[in-house]
N, C-alpha and C positions, 0 to 999 in steps of 0.2 A: 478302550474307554477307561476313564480315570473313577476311582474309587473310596472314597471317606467313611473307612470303620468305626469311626468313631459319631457320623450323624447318621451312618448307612445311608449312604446319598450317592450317587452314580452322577460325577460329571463330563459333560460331551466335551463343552469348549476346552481346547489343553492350559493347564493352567498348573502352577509351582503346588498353592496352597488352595486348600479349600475353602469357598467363599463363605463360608456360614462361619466355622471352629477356626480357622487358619492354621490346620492342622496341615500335615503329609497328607499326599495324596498317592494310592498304592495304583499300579498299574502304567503303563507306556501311553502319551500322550499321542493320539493319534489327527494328524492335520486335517485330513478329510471328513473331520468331523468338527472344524471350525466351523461356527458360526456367527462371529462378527471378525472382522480385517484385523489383522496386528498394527495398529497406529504405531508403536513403537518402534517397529522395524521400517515406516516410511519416516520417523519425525528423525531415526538415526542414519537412513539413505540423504536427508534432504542435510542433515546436522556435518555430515562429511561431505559432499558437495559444497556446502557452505566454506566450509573449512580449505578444502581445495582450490575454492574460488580467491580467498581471501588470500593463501599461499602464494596464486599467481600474481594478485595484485600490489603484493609486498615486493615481489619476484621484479616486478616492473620499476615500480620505482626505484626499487636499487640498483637496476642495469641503467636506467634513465638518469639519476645522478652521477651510476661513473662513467657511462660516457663523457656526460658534461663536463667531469670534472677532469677526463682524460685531455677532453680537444680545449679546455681550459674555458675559466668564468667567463668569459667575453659576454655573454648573455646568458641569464639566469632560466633558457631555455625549460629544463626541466623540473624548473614549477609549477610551470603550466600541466605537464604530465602527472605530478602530486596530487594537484588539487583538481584534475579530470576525473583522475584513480579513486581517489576519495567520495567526491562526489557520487561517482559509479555506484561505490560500495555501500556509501550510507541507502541509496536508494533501493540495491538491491537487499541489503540487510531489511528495511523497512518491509519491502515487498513479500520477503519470506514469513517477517515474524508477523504480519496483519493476514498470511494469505488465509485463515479460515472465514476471513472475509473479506468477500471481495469490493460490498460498497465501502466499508472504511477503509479497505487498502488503498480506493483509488482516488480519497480523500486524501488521505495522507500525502500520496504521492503528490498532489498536485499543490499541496501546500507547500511540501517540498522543491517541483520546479520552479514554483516562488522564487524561494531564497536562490536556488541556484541559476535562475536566468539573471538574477540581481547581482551575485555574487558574481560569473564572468561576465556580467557588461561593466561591472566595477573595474574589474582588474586589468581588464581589457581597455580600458579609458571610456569609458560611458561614452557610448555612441546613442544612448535610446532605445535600443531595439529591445531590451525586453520590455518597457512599459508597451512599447509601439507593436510589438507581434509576441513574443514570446508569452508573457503573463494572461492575455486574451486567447490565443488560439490554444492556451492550456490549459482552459477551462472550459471554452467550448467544445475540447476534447475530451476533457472529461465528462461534460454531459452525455455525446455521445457513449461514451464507456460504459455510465450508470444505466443507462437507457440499453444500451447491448445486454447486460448484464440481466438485467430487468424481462428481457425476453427468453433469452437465454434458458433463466433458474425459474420463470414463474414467478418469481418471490410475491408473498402481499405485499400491499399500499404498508402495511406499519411496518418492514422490515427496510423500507428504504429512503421511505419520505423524509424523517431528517436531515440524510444525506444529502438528497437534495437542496432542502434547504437550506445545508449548511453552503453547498457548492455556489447557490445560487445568492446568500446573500455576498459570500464572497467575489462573486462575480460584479458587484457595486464598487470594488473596489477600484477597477478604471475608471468610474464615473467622477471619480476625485481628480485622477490624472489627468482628465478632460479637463476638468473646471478648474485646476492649478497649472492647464498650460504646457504640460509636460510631456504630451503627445503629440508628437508629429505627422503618424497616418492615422487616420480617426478609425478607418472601418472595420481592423478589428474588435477595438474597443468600443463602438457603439453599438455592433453586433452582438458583443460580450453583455453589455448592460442592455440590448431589448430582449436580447435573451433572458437573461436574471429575472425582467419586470413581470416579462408574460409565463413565465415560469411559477413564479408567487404567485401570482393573479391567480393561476390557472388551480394552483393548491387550495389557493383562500376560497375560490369559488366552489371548485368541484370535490372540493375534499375539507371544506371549511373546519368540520368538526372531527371528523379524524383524526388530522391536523393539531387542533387545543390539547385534543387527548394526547398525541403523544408529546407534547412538549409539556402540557403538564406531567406527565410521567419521565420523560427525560429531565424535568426541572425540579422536581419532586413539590410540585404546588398543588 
């Protein structure tokens, strides 16, 4: 056990400085007498992981371009592997730096498959499929996820209902595609939006005023 002569204070947890004077602290810091986790030592497990991850992904695209560039241009082949690589990584970057929470992670994320079902059905030549399945069934997956989650951790009604809401006005947003025509199989998208409707309803009704409170507090009103 660790010792501060100067507050005469005997500390358990191992620590450099003393937490009172940020003095020295005399004596051999002993581990089994931790008592809270060293965060540092998973945020620097997860921070090289990270690091490794991102090496291999550099790693790819540069073997992916000089193939291409071995068996020659003929087709810009490995663009497509760029911007998969990429993709990958913004998400899984996102994924790490939001994981101390898991409902706005899987916001994020899903705001994210947005763009990126948009972006390769662009580049791909718009064929539709993400308005027509991808943007819908990834949001219905998400609701599922919040709702996993939600059973999961226990959380209260104020630590998630935002998110909800946010997912769920979001979810309106095939309601547009619909009525400009831009959909060609309806039933995800109108799965997507009776899910959204009865989702609010079901907030406004059973959680009406819970609800004002956190968004006035989310809104600072």
């Amino acid at each position: 056990m660790q010792y501060c002569k100067r507050c005469k204070i005997t500390v358990r947890n191992p620590r450099r400085k003393c937490p009172l004077c940020q003095g020295n602290l005399e004596g051999n810091p002993e581990e089994e007498n931790r008592m809270f986790p060293d965060l540092r030592r998973e945020s620097s497990r997860m921070a090289m992981g990270f690091r490794i991850f991102s090496f291999v992904c550099i790693a790819v695209c540069v073997a992916a371009v000089s193939v291409n560039w071995i068996l020659g241009f003929h087709s810009f082949w490995s663009g497509y592997v760029l911007a998969g690589v990429g993709c990958m990584w913004i998400l899984s970057a996102v994924a790490i730096v939001k994981r101390r929470n898991l409902f706005k992670n899987a916001v994020w994320e899903a705001v994210l498959l947005w763009v990126v079902f948009l972006f390769w059905d662009f580049i791909t030549g718009w064929r539709g499929w993400s308005v027509d399945f991808g943007i819908p069934i990834a949001l219905l997956a998400v609701y599922a996820i919040l709702w996993v989650i939600v059973f999961l951790t226990r959380a209260p009604v104020s630590h998630y209902m935002i998110y909800m809401v946010m997912v769920s006005v979001g979810s309106l947003v095939p309601l547009i595609f619909l009525l400009c025509g831009a959909v060609s199989v309806r039933l995800p998208s109108v799965l997507c939006v009776a899910g959204a409707v009865l989702m609010l309803s079901a907030l406004a009704i059973f959680k009406g005023r819970a609800l004002g409170d956190e968004l006035r507090k989310k809104t600072h009103l």
